[in-house]
C-alpha positions as CSV (number, residue, x, y, z in Angstrom):
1,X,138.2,59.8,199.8
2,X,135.2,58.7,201.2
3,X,134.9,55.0,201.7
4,X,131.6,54.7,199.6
5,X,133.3,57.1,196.8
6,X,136.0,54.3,196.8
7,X,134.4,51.6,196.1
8,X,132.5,53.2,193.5
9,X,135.4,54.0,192.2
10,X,136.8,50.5,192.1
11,X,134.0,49.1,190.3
12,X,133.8,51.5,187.9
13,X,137.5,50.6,187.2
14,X,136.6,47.1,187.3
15,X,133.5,48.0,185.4
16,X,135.8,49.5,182.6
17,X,138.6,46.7,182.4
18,X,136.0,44.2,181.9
19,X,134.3,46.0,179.0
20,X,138.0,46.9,177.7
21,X,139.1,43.2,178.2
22,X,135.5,42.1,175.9
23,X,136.3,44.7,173.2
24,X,140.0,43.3,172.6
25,X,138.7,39.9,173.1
26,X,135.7,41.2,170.0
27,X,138.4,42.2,168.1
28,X,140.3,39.4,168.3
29,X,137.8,37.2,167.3
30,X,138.6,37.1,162.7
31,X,136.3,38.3,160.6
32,X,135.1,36.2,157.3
33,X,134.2,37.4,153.9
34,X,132.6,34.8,152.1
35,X,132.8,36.2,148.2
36,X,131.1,33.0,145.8
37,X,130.3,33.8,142.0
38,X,127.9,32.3,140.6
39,X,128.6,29.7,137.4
40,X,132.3,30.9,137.5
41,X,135.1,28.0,136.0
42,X,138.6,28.6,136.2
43,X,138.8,31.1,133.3
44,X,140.3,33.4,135.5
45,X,143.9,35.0,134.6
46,X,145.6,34.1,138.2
47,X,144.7,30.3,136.9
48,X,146.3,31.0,133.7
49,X,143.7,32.0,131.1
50,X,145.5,33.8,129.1
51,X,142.3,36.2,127.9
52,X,140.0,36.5,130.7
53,X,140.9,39.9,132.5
54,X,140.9,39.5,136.5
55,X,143.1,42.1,138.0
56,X,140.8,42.0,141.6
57,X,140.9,38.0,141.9
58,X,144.4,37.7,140.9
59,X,145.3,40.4,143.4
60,X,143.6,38.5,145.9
61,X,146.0,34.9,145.2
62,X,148.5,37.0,145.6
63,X,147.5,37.9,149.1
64,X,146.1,34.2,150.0
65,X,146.4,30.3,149.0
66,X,145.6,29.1,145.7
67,X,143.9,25.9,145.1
68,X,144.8,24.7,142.0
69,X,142.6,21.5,142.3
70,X,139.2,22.3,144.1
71,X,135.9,20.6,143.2
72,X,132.4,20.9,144.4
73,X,130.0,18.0,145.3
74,X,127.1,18.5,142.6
75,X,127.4,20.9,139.3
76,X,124.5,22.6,139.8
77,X,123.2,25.4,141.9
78,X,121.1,24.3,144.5
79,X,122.9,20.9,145.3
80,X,126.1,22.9,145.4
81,X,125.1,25.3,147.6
82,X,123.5,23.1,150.2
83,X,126.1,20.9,150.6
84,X,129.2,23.5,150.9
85,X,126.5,25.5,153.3
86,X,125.2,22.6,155.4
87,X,129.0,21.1,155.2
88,X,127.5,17.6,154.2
89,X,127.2,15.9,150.6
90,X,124.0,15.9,148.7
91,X,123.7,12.5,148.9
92,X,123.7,13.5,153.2
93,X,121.7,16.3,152.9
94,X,119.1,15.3,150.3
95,X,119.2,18.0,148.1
96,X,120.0,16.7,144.4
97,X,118.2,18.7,141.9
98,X,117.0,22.5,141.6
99,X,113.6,23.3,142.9
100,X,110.6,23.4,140.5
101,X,108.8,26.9,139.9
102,X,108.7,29.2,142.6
103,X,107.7,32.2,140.6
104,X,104.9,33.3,143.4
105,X,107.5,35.5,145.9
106,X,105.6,34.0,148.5
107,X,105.9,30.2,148.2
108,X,110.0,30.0,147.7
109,X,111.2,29.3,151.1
110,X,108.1,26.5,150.8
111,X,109.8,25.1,147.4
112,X,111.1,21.6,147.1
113,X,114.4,19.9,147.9
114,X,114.7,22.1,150.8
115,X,117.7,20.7,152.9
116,X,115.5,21.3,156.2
117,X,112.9,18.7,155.4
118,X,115.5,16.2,155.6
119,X,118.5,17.6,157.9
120,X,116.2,19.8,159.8
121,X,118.7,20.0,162.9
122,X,121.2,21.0,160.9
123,X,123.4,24.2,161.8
124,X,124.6,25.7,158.6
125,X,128.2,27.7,158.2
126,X,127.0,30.8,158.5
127,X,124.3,29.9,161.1
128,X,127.3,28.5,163.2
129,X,128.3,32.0,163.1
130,X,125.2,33.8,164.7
131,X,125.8,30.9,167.7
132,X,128.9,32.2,168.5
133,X,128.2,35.9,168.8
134,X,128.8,37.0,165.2
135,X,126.7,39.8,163.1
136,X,126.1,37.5,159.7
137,X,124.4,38.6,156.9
138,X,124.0,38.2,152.8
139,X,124.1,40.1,150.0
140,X,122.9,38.4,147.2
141,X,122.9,34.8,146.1
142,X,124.1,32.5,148.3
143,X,121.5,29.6,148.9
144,X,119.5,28.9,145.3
145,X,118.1,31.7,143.4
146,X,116.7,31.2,139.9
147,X,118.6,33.6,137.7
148,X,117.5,35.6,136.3
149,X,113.7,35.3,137.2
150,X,114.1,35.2,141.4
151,X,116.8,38.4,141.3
152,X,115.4,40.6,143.7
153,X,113.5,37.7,146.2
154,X,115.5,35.7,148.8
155,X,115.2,32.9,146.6
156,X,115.3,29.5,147.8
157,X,116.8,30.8,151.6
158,X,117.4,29.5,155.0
159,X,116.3,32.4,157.6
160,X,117.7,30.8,160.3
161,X,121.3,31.2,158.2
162,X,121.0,35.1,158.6
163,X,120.5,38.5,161.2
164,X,120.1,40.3,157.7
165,X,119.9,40.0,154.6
166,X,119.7,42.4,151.2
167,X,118.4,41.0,147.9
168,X,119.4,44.1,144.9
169,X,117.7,43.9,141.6
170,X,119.6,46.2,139.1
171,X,119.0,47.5,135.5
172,X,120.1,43.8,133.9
173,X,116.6,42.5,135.3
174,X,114.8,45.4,134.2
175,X,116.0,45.1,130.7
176,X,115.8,41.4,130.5
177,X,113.6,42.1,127.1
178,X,117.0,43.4,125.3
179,X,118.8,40.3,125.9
180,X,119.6,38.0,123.0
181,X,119.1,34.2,123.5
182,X,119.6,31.1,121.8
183,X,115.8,31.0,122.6
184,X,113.8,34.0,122.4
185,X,112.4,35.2,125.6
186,X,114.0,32.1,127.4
187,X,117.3,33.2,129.9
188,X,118.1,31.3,132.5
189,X,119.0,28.0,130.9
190,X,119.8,29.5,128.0
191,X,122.8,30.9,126.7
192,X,121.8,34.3,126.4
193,X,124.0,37.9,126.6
194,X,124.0,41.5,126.5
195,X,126.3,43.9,125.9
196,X,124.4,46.9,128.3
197,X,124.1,50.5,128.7
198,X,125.2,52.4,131.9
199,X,127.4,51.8,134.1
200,X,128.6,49.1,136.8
201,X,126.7,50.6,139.9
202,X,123.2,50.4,138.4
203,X,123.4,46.5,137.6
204,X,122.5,43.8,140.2
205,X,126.3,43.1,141.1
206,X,127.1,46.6,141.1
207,X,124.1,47.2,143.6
208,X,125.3,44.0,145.5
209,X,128.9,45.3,146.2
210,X,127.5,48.8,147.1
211,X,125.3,47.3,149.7
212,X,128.3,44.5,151.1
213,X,130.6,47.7,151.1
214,X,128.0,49.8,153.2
215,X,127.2,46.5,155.4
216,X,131.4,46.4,156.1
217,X,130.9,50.3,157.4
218,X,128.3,49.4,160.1
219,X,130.2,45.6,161.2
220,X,133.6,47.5,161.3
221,X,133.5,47.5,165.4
222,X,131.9,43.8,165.7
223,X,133.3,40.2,164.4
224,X,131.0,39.5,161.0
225,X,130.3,36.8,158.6
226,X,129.4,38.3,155.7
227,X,128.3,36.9,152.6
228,X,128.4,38.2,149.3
229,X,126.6,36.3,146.4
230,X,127.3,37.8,142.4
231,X,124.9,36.8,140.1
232,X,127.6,37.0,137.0
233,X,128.5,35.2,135.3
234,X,125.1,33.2,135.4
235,X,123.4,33.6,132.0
236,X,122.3,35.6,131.3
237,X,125.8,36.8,130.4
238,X,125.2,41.1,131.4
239,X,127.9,43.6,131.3
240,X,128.6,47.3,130.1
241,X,129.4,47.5,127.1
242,X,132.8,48.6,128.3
243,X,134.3,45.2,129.4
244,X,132.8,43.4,125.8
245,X,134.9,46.0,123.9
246,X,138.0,44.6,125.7
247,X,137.6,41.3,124.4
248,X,137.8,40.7,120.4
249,X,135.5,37.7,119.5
250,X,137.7,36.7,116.6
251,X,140.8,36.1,118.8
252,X,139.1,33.6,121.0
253,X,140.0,29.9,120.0
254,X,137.3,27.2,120.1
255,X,138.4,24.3,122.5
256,X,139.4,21.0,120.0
257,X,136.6,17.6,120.4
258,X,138.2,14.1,120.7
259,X,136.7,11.6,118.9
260,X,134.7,10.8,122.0
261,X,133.6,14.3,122.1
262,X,132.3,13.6,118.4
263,X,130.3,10.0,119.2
264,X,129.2,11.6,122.2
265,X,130.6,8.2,124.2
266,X,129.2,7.6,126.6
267,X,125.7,9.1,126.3
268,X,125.2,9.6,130.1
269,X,128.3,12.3,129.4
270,X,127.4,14.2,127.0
271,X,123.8,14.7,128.0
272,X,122.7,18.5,127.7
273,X,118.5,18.6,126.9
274,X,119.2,21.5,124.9
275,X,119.2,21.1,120.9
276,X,119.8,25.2,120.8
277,X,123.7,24.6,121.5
278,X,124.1,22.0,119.6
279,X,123.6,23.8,116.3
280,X,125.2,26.9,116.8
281,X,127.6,28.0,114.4
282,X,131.1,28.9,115.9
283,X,130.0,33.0,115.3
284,X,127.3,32.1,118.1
285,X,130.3,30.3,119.8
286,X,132.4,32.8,120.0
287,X,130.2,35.2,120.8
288,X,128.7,33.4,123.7
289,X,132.6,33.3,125.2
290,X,133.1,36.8,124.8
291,X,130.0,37.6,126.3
292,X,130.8,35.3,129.6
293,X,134.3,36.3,129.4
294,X,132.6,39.9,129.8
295,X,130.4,38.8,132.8
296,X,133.1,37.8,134.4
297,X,135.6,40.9,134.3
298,X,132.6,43.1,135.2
299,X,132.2,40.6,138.1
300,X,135.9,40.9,139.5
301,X,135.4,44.7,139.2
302,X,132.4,44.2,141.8
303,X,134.6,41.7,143.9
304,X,137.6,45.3,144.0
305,X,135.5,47.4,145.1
306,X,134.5,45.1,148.2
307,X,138.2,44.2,148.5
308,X,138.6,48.0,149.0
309,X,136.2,48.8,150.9
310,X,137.8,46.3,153.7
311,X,141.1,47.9,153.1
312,X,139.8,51.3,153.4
313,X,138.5,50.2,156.9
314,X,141.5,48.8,158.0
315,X,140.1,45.5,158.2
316,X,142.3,43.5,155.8
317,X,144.4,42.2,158.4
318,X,141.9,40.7,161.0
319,X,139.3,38.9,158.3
320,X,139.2,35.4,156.4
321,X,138.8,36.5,152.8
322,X,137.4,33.3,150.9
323,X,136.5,33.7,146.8
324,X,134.8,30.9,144.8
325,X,132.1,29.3,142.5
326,X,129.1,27.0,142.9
327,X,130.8,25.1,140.2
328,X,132.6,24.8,137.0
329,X,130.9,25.8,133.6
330,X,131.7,24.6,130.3
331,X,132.3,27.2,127.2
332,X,132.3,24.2,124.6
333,X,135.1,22.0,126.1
334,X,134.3,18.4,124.7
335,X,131.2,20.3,122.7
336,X,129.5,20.9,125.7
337,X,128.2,24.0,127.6
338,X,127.1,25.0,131.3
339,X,127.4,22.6,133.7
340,X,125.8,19.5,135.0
341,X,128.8,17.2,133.6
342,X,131.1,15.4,135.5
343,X,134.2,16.5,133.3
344,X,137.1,18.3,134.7
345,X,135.6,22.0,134.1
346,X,132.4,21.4,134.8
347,X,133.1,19.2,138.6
348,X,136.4,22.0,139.4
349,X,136.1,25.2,140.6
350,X,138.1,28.4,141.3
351,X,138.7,28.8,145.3
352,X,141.1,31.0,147.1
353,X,141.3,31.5,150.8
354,X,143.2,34.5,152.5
355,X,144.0,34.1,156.0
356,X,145.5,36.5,158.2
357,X,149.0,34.8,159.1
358,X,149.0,31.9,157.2
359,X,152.5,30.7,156.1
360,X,150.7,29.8,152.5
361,X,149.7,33.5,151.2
362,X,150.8,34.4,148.4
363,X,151.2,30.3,146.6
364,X,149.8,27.6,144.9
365,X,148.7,24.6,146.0
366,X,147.9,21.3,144.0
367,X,146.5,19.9,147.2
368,X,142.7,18.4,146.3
369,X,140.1,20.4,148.3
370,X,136.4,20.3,148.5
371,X,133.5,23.0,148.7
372,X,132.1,20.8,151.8
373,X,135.7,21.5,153.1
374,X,135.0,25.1,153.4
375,X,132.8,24.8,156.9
376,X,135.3,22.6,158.6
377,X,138.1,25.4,158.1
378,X,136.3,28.5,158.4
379,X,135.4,27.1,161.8
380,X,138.8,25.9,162.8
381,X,140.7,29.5,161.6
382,X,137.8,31.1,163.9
383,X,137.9,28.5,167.0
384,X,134.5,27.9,166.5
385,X,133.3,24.3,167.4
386,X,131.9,22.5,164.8
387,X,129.5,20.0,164.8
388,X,130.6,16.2,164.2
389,X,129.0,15.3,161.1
390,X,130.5,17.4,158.7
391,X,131.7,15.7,155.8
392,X,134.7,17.7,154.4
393,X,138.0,18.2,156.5
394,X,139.9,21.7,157.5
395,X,142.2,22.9,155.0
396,X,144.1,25.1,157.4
397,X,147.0,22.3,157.3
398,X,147.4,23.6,153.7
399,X,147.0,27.0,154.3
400,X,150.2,26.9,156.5
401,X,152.0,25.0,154.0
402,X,150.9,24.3,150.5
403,X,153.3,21.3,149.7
404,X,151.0,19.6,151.9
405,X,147.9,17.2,151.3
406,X,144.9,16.8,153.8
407,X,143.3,13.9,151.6
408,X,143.0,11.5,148.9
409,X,140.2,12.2,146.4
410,X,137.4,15.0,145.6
411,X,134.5,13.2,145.0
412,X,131.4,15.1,142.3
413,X,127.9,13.5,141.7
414,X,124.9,14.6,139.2
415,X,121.9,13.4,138.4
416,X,120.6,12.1,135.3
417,X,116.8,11.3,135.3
418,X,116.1,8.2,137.1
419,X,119.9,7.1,138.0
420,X,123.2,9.0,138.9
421,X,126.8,9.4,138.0
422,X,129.4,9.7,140.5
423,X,133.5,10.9,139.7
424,X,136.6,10.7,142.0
425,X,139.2,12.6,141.0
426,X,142.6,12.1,142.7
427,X,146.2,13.0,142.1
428,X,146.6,11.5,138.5
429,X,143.1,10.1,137.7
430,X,139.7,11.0,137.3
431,X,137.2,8.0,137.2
432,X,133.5,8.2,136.5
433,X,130.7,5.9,136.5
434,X,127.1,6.2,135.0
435,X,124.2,4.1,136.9
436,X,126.7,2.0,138.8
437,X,128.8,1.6,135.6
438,X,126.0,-0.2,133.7
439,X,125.5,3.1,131.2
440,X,129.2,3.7,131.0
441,X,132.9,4.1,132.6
442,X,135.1,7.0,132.3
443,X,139.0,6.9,133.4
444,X,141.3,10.0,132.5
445,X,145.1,9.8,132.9
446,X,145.6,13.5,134.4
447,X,148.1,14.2,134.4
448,X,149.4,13.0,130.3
449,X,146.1,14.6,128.7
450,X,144.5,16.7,131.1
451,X,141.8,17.4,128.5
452,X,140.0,14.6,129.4
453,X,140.4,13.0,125.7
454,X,141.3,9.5,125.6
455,X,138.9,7.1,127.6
456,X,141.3,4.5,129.3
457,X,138.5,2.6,131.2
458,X,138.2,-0.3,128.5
459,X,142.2,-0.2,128.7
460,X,143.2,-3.7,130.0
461,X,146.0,-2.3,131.8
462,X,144.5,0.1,134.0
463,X,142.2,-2.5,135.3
464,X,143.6,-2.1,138.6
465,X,143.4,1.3,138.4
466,X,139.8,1.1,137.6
467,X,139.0,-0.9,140.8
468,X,140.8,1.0,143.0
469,X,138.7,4.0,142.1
470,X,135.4,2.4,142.0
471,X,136.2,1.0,145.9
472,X,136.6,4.7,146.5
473,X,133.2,5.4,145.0
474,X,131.5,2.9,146.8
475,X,132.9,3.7,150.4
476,X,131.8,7.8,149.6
477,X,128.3,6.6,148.1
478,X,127.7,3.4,149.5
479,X,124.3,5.0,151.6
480,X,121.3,5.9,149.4
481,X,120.1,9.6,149.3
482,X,118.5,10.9,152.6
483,X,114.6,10.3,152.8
484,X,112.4,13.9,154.1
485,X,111.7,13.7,157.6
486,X,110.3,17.1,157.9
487,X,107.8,19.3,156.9
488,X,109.0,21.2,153.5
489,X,109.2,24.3,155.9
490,X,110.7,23.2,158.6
491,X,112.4,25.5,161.0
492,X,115.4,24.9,163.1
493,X,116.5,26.2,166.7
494,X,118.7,29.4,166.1
């Protein structure tokens, strides 16, 4: 062989090996999933509803670590979602209410709290992700959308988050004008339901599965952050007709109100802003649970099918699978409804993580866990760097063992008005305060009446209880709310 034709040949070898050694390294590199429902609670049969049908979910506990006890930071969409996205608490990142209108497609990504005007630096989870090399893209909601009136808009979004991103509007938001509501014509806020026509593929969650299922196909050779947003079981409550047959409205049982519940004690508590619920009769009751008990099977179909689609591409065993909420949701539970409470369903939320290899798979854990703990851990199981001022902490420790604890307390905030209320939960208590205590104390034993019934805060002897927990609230929320320091459309280096 000529000596030109062999050292061709030798860097062509070389050429190959190196290219062979960065496609094993590529596939090396895990995968995430990032499934999040939107205004799911626990009702969920692998938490132990004994109604609520969740074959999909439940299948997917089996395969990963259950967190019994997870909680996010605010009960309401946008707060939630920027502070398990940005990895810092809404108190950090500024964002503490919903943004007003938007209804103009053009002027949402201008609408106001927009984390960027006041952590515009900040490198969010997913935007971590395109940093290192990954594909990352969204189906769905996963930064705020106003449901149902911004389905089929990016919402509320951060570009710089995303390579792509799909935004599906399905037959529930073109026959919005069938739905019955507590107010006529009103949806969002409202509870509101319908029992539709056709079948799972033509709503918006059966679009949004058929376009993350299509998206898996074309990342299958590349490492990928993919986030999938459902819009169920968000009111207004949509399904076929099929999974509201499955559920018998006279079966359901109406949760029982303490005498606190009754005297709505403390007011700060109990604080809705919508007369409609309160005088519903326990037909509309019941009804409204079967129809959100509805949403939510129909939704865990949606999650199978994208489950399945990552089996049927073999791609199961190399990807972070995580499923959760925004937030809890309340379906009467001390005469309440939705969210935007600081009782136990409305602060907890559903949250199962399924790593390749982890010891945990297939347990329970009661080990407390945040939604801002999500970033630190999805970038630790991938051996991404991330950056120092993250507020949660990784959960891997858990994952490998479930017996174990990685902290304290969960803490949950919400706003009411012109002053706030801030709860810790820990391993037996759950303490709330309203306005710094001066509109009311809450303090729940746990684990003797998890139903949150009995107010022990004016109990004598859990005095030192209570200041134990108020020391914790102060040390979490001693800072006041980040000021804007940018532009409402600020735009941060990719």
């Amino acid at each position: 062989m000529k000596i030109a034709s062999l050292i061709s040949f030798v860097f062509a070898g070389l050429a190959l090996l190196l290219m062979t050694s960065n496609m094993s390294q590529a596939q090396q590199k895990k995968n995430v999933l990032f499934l999040i429902a939107d205004d799911l609670n626990c009702d969920l049969h692998c938490y132990g509803h004994p109604q609520v049908q969740s074959p999909r979910i439940d299948s997917l506990a089996q395969q990963g670590v259950l967190f019994e006890r997870a909680y996010c930071q605010f009960p309401l969409c946008s707060p939630s979602r920027s502070s398990f996205l940005t990895g810092r608490r809404p108190n950090e990142n500024g964002v503490l209410t919903n943004p007003r209108g938007g209804k103009n497609v053009s002027q949402l990504e201008t609408l106001s709290p927009n984390f960027r005007e006041y952590v515009p630096e900040t490198v969010t989870l997913p935007q971590l992700f395109r940093k290192n090399g990954y594909r990352v893209a969204r189906v769905g909601k996963l930064y705020h959308y106003g449901v149902p009136n911004q389905i089929g808009t990016s919402g509320l979004d951060d570009p710089q988050s995303w390579d792509f991103v799909v935004n599906p509007a399905g037959r529930d938001k073109a026959e919005e004008h069938l739905v019955t509501s507590l107010i006529t014509g009103n949806f969002g806020g409202t509870l509101s339901w319908l029992a539709a026509e056709g079948t799972d593929l033509e709503q918006t969650d059966g679009l949004t599965a058929t376009s993350a299922c299509s998206l898996l196909e074309s990342f299958q050779d590349q490492p990928f952050f993919l986030a999938v947003g459902f819009f169920r079981p968000h009111t207004p409550y949509v399904a076929p007709k099929a999974y509201y047959d499955a559920i018998d409205p006279r079966s359901i049982p109406l949760p029982q109100l303490s005498e606190d519940d009754r005297q709505r004690l403390p007011a700060p508590a109990y604080l809705s802003g919508k007369k409609e619920q309160e005088t519903m009769n326990d037909g509309q009751r019941r009804a409204a649970i079967q129809a959100y008990h509805a949403s939510i099977s129909f939704m865990d179909a949606q999650v199978g099918r994208v489950l399945d689609a990552l089996d049927r591409l073999k791609l199961r065993d190399n990807t972070i699978v995580v499923m959760t909420s925004d937030h809890g949701y309340h379906m009467y539970e001390h005469g309440l409804w939705q969210k935007q409470s600081l009782f136990e369903n409305s602060a907890r939320v559903p949250l199962i993580i399924s790593a390749p290899g982890m010891k945990g798979n297939g347990q329970k854990t009661q080990a407390l866990a945040e939604l801002v703990d999500l970033y630190p851990t999805l970038a630790g199981l991938c051996e991404l760097k991330a950056p120092d001022y993250l507020d949660g902490v990784s959960l891997q420790p858990v994952l490998e063992d479930p017996a174990r604890s990685v902290k304290q307390a969960a803490f949950t905030q919400v706003r009411r008005g012109n002053f706030d209320g801030h709860s810790v939960r820990t391993d037996r208590w759950r303490y709330t305060r309203w306005d710094n205590g001066s509109k009311g104390e809450q303090l729940f034993d746990m684990q003797a009446d998890p139903g949150e019934s009995r107010n022990l805060a004016g109990d004598s002897q859990h005095a030192a209880v209570v200041a134990e927990l108020k020391g914790l609230l102060q040390q979490t929320y001693s800072a006041p709310p980040a000021e804007p320091v940018a532009p409402k459309k600020a735009a941060a280096a990719q």
